[in-house]
C-alpha positions, 0 to 999 in steps of 0.5 A: 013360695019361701025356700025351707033350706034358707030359712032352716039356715037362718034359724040355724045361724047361731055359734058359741065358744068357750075356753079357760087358760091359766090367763082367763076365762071366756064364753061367747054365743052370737045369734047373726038374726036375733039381735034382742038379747045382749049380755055382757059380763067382763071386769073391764067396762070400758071394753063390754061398752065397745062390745056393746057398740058391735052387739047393737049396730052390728044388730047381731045378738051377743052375750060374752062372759069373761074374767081372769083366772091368773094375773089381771092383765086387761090385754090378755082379757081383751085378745081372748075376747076377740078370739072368742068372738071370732070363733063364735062368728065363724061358727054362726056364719057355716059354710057362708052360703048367702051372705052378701059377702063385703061390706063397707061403712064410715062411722062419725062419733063426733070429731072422730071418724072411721072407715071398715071395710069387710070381706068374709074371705075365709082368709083372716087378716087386719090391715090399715091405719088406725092411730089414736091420740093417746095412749089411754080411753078411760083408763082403757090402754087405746093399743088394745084396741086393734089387738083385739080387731086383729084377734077377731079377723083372724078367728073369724077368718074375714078381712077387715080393713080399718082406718081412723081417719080423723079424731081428736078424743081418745074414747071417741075414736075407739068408739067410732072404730067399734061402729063402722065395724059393727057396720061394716060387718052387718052388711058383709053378714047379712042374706041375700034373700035369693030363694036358692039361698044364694049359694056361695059368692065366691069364684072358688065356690068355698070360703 
């Protein structure tokens, strides 16, 4: 006999964020379980194509709305967006009870390859070693790059250990950084199924 709890929490497991500052504007809503539905809407392409790469590997449904209301200044745009989703991720995740916790994938994109590694600790924090090749993807400034993994790990309150281990295309090792997070971060998310909802997994007993 299914538990009715898990599956209220399943259905449940859906957050939303919203915040306008004299530098921009930003909604975000993410559904952990229903990953049909992905809308993106900033003035930087580049960016709704990396958070394109989180919504559809990281199998989470995810619509972001943004745009500037003062100087357009894509750092701004980009940290805000991090923020926003990690407040959104946060909410989705509760109390974390039933979640596998870690997860842990290398994601290749051509010559590009990278490393995350994700633990839902409740204690928000990005550590490794992630250098790029040169100082622009498209037009797109590859530093904004880990300042928006840092603004995602510290709202989302998880560890995410990131490490480019090889690349070569700028694009390509953004890309694939976007990827083994994505990854990384399905496994840390999803349930684990047991019929008592899994509980907390955690020694503490909280997140």
């Amino acid at each position: 006999m299914r538990d009715s709890k898990s599956e209220s929490e399943r259905r449940e497991r859906r957050g939303e964020y919203e915040r306008r500052t004299a530098e921009t504007a930003v909604r975000v809503a993410v559904d952990l379980d229903r990953p049909g539905t992905v809308r993106l809407d900033t003035p930087i392409p580049f960016l709704n194509h990396m958070l394109d790469q989180l919504a559809r590997h990281g199998r989470v449904g995810l619509e972001v709305s943004a745009g500037f209301t003062g100087e357009a200044i894509a750092h701004h745009l980009v940290e805000d967006v991090g923020i926003g989703l990690g407040q959104a991720l946060d909410r989705a995740l509760g109390g974390r009870g039933g979640v596998n916790r870690f997860g842990s994938a290398a994601a290749p994109m051509d010559e590009s390859l990278a490393e995350a590694v994700v633990d839902l600790s409740g204690r928000g924090g990005l550590y490794g070693a992630v250098a790029f090749s040169s100082p622009s993807a498209d037009g797109y400034d590859t530093a904004n790059g880990p300042e928006f993994f840092r603004a995602l790990a510290a709202n989302a309150r998880l560890t995410l250990h990131l490490d480019l281990r090889r690349g070569g295309n700028p694009h390509h090792e953004l890309e694939a950084c976007h990827k083994a997070v994505a990854l990384a971060l399905r496994q840390a998310i999803a349930l684990t199924g047991e019929s008592d909802g899994g509980g907390v997994p955690s020694t503490k007993g909280v997140l």
